[in-house]
N, C-alpha and C positions, 0 to 999 in steps of 0.2 A: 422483767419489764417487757415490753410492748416492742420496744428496739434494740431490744439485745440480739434477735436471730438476724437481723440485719447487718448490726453491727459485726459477728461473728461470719456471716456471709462477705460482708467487703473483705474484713480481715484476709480472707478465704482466696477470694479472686487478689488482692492485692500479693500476697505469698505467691502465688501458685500459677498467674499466669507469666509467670516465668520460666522457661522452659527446661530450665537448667533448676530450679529448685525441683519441679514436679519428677525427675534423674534422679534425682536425691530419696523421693517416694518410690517411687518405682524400684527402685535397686532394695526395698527394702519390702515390700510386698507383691510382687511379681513371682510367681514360679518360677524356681532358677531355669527349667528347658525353656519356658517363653520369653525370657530375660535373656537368654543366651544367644536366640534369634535375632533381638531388634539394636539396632544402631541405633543408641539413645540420641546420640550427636547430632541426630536427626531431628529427633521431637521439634513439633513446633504447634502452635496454637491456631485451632481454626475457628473460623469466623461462626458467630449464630450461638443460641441458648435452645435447649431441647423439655425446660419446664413449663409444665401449662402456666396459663397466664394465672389463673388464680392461686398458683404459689409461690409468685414471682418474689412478693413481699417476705418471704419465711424460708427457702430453698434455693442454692447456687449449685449451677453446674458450670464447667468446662470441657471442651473438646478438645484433643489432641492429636494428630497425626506421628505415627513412628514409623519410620521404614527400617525394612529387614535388611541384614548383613547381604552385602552382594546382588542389592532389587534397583533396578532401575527408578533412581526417585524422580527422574524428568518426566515417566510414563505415571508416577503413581498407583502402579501398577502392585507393586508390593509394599502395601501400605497395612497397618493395623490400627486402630482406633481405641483411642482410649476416652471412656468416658467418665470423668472423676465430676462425681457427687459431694458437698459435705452435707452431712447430715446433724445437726446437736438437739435431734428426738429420736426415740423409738418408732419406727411406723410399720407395723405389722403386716402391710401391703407393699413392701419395698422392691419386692422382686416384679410385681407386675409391674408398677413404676418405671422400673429400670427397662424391664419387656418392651414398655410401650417407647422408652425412648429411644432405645435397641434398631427398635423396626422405622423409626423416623429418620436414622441417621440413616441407615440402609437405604432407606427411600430415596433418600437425598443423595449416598452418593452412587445409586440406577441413573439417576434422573440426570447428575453429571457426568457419567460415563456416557447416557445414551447420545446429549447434546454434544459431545465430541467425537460421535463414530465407534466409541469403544464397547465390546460385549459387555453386560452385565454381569456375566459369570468370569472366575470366583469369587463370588463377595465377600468382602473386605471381612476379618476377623475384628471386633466391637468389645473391648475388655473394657466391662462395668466396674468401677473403685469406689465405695464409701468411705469418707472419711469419716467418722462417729464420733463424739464424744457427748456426755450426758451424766449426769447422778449417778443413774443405775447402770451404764453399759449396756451394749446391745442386746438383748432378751429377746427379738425375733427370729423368723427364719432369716436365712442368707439363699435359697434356693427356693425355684419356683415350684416346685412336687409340695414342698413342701405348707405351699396352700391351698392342698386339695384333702381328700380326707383317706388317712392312712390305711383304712379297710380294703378303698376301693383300689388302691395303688399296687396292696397285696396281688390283685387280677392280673396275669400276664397279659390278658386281650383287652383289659383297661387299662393300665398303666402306657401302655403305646400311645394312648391318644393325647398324652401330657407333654408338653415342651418343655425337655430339661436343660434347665436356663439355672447359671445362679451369678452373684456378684461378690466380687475379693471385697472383703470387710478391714478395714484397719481403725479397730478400736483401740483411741487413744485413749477413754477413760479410765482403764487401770494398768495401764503402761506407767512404769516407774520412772522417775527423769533419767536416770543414765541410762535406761534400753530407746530414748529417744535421742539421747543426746550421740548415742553410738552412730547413729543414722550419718552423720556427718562425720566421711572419711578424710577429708581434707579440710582444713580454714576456711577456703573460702564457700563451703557450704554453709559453715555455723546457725548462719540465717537462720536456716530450715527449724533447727531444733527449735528457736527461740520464738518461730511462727506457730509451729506447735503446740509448745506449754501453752501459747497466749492464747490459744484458742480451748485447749484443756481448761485450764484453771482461770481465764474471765471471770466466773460467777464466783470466786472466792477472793475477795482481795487480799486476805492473808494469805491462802496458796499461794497466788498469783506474786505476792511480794516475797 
């Protein structure tokens, strides 16, 4: 139906602009060396949406701020960005997508570091997160090379001119319920999993039940 990606988008923002659920993601699709870096304790939710307006209706994003073990978080100085997407389609343009929001968050925070005196250099590190789930499971790329054409890539003096960009994929459609349910190391996570299925299996109400 018409309002199902809706409905799967609240869902979305309802679970996850929690900050202490999205700890819960994180600990579970993060690289453990950039995982090891950020004081989850920190995470917190920042303000704004980075989807064009005409897919406002069909696509949810949220932004997240994490500072690193030992950074001055009064300066915001050692800050990392996380920008979690859900997605419940395939879209074969996902990496530019995410490119393009990449460079608006950056934009935004030059533009707040300059209006307080502060250099713009080094810009903040931007970790792009899909959340997926779908019929088929993700069948795209996950990396921006990857939508250019693989002959010219072969060219050591072509392949430079490509920005190699990609995004962490957490496909939950064929994730078994116990590799979700493990997600939750403690009670009062549980939530997390139960947010989860309900967004996996929606379109089946005997899954679902």
């Amino acid at each position: 139906t018409q309002s199902m990606p809706s409905e799967h988008d609240g869902l979305f923002k309802l679970a996850f602009s929690d900050p202490k659920h999205v700890a819960v993601e994180l600990r579970a699709v993060l690289p453990p060396a950039l995982l090891a870096l950020l004081d989850l304790e920190s995470l917190r939710l920042e303000p704004g949406s980075f989807v064009d307006d005409e897919l406002t209706q069909s696509h949810s994003d949220l932004l997240l701020s994490v500072g690193l073990h030992g950074s001055d978080e009064s300066a915001r100085s050692g800050l990392v960005y996380v920008l979690f997407e859900h997605q419940s389609s395939v879209d074969p343009l996902m990496p530019l997508r995410l490119l393009e929001y990449v460079l608006k968050i950056l934009r935004r925070e030059i533009d707040r570091r300059k209006s307080v005196g502060l250099s713009p250099l080094p810009l903040p590190l931007v970790v792009p997160l899909v959340l997926h789930h779908s019929d088929s499971g993700w069948t795209a790329a996950t990396d921006f090379e990857s939508l250019f054409s693989a002959e010219l890539l072969t060219l050591p003096d072509v392949a430079q001119f490509v920005p190699h960009f990609r995004f962490l994929l957490d496909d939950l459609s064929r994730l078994p319920d116990e590799a979700i349910l493990a997600r939750a190391s403690r009670a009062s996570e549980r939530l997390v999993p139960l947010f989860l299925w309900a967004l996996r299996d929606a379109r089946s109400p005997e899954r679902f039940l």
